[in-house]
C-alpha positions in Angstrom: 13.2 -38.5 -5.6 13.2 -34.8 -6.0 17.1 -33.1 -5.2 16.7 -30.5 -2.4 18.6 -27.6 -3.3 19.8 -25.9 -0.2 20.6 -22.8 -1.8 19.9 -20.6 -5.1 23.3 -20.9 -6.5 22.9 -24.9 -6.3 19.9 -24.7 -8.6 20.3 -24.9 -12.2 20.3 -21.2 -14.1 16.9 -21.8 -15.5 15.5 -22.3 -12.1 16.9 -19.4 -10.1 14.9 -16.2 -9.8 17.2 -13.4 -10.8 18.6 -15.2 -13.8 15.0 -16.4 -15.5 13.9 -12.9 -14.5 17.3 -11.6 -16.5 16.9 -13.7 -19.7 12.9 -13.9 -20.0 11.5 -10.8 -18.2 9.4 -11.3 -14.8 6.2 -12.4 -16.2 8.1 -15.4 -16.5 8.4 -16.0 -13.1 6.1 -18.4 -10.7 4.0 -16.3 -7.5 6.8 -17.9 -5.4 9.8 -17.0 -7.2 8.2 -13.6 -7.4 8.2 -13.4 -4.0 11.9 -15.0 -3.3 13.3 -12.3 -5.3 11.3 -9.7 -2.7 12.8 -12.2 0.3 16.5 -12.2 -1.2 17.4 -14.7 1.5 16.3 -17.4 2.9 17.5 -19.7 6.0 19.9 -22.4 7.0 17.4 -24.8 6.3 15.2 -23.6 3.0 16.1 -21.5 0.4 14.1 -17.8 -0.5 12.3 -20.0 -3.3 11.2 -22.7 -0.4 10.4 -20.0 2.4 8.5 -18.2 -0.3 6.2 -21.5 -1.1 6.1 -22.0 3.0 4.3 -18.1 3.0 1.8 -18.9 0.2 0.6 -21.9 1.8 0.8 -20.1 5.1 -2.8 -19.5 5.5 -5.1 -21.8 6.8 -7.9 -20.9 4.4 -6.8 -18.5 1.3 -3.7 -20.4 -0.4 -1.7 -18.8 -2.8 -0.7 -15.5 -3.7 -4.3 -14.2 -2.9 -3.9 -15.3 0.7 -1.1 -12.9 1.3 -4.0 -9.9 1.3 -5.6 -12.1 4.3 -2.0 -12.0 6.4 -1.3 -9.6 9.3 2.5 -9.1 10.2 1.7 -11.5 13.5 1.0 -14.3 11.0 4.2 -13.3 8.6 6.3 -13.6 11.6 5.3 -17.4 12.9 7.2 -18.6 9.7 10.4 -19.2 10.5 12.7 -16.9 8.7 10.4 -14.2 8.8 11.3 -11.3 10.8 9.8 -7.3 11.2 11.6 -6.4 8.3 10.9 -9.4 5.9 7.3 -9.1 7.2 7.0 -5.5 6.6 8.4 -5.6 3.1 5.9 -8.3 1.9 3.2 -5.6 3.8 4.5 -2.7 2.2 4.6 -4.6 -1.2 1.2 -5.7 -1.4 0.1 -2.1 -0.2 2.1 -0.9 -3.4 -0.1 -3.2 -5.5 -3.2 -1.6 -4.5 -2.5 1.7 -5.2 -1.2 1.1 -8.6 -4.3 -0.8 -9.4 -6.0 2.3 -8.2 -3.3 4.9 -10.1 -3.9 2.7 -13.1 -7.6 3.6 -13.1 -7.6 6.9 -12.1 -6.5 8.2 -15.5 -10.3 8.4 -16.4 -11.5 10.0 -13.4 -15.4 9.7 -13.4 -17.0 9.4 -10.1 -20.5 9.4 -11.8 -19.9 6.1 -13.2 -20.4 2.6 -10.6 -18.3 0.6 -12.9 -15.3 3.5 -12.7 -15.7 3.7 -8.2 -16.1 -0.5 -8.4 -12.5 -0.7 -10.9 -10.9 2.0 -8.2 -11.7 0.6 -4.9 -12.2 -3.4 -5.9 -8.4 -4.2 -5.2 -8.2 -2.5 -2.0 -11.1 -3.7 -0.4 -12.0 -6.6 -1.9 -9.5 -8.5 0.1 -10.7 -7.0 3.9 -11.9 -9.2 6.7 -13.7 -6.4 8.1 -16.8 -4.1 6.8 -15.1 -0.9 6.0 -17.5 1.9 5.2 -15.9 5.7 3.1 -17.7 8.2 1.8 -16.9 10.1 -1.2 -17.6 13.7 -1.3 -17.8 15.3 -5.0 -18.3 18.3 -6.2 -20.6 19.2 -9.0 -18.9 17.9 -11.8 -18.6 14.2 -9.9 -15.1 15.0 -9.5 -14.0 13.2 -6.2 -13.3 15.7 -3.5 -12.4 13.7 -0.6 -12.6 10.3 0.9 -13.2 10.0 4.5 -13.3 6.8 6.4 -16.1 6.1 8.5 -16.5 2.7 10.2 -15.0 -0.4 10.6 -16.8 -2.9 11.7 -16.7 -7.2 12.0 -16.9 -9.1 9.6 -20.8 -8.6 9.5 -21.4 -4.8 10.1 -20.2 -1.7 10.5 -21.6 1.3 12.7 -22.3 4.6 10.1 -23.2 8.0 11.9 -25.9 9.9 9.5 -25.0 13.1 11.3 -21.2 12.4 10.7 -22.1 12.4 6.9 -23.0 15.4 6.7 -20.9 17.0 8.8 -17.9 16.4 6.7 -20.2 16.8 3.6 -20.7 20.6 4.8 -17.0 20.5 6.0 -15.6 20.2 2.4 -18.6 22.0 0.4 -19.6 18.4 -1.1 -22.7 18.8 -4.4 -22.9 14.9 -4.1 -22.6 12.0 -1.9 -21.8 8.2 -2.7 -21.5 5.6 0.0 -19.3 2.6 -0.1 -18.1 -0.3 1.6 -17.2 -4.0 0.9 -18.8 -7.2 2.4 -16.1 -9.6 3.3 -18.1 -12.8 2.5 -17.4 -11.6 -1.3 -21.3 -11.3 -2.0 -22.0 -7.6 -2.6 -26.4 -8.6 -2.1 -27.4 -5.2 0.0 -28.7 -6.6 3.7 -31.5 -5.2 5.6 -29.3 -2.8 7.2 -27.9 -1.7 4.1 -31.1 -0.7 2.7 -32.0 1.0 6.0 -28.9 2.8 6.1 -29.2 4.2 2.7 -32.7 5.3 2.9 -31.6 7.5 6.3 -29.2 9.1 4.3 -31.1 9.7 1.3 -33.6 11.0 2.8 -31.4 13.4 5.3 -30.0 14.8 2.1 -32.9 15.9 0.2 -33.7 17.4 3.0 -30.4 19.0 3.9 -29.4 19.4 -0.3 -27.0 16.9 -0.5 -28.1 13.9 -2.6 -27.0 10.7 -1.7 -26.1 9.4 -5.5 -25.5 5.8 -5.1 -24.1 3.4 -2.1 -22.2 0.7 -3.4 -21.2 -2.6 -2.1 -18.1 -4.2 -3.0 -17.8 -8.0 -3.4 -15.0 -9.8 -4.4 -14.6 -9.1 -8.0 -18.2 -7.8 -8.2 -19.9 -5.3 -7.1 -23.8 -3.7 -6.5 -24.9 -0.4 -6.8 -28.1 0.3 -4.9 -28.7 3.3 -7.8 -28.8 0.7 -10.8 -30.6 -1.8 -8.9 -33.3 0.5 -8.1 -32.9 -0.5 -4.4 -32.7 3.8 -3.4 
């Protein structure tokens, strides 16, 4: 039978957090004693290491370290031990990772490329529950301009205003347009609406002088873009 160890200290050296992290560097370390170190404390009854575990397997549907992108601060907080402050450092932690796995990309800044938007935007989206829709506004060298949100929607569809499109398109001086959003079910296959949407905005600006350059759907870990599909 397993020993329970009620608190880090108990544990042998190779098995606590900070040490292994101290002696072999934190790619040694386990998703859960990744995430103790983060807690620092635990409870009366389980230690950081055990509360961390109890958090990964918290969700009822995406285990692991991958479910903690699926958590809202209400779920954090039904595990006992977890307060506003543990729950809002795990929050603000996996916020963090996003943007450095968009600051990590953004060294090659090339908005003309599908593959460059996919890399910048997959982590931060890939992860939603809900349709988000942005538009990027670029000037003339495909340098991003801006990024304004524009919808949220269910976990189906999201409602997109043509006329707010352009609107902020003519608010920031935009040369080019690209349209993105994620599908939660992870399959990035443009839906009817999709295709509608895009051909209403395509067409407004050719009309208006604003070209609509691509609309891309983010999956999870994949991507389409309607331009290299030939779907625009």
């Amino acid at each position: 039978m397993e020993k329970r160890f009620k608190t880090m200290k108990e544990r042998p050296a190779t098995e606590r957090p900070y040490e292994k992290c101290l002696e072999y560097g934190p790619e040694s370390l386990s998703d859960g004693e990744l995430l103790a170190v983060i807690l620092r404390s635990g409870t009366r009854e389980c230690s950081a290491l055990e509360l961390a575990w109890k958090i990964l397997e918290k969700h009822p549907v995406y285990k692991g370290i991958a479910g903690l992108y699926h958590m809202k601060i209400g779920m954090l907080k039904e595990i006992p031990g977890i307060g506003n402050v543990k729950a809002i450092e795990i929050l603000c932690i996996l916020e963090l990772s996003k943007r450095l796995s968009r600051a990590s990309v953004a060294r090659e800044a090339d908005f003309s490329s599908p593959d460059y938007i996919a890399a910048y935007y997959m982590e931060s989206m890939r992860h939603l529950e809900e349709e988000r829709v942005l538009l990027l506004l670029l000037d003339g060298k495909h340098h991003l301009m801006k990024e304004v949100f524009l919808s949220q929607g269910t976990a189906n569809s999201a409602y997109v205003s043509v006329k707010s499109i352009f609107i902020e398109a003519f608010r920031y001086e935009a040369v080019h347009l690209i349209l993105l959003h994620n599908h939660p079910s992870g399959c990035p296959d443009p839906s009817r609406e999709d295709l509608v949407l895009t051909r209403k905005i395509r067409e407004a600006g050719e009309l208006l002088g604003i070209p609509l350059t691509d609309h891309i759907i983010i999956g999870d870990r994949c991507f389409t873009s309607l331009r290299e599909q030939k779907m625009m």
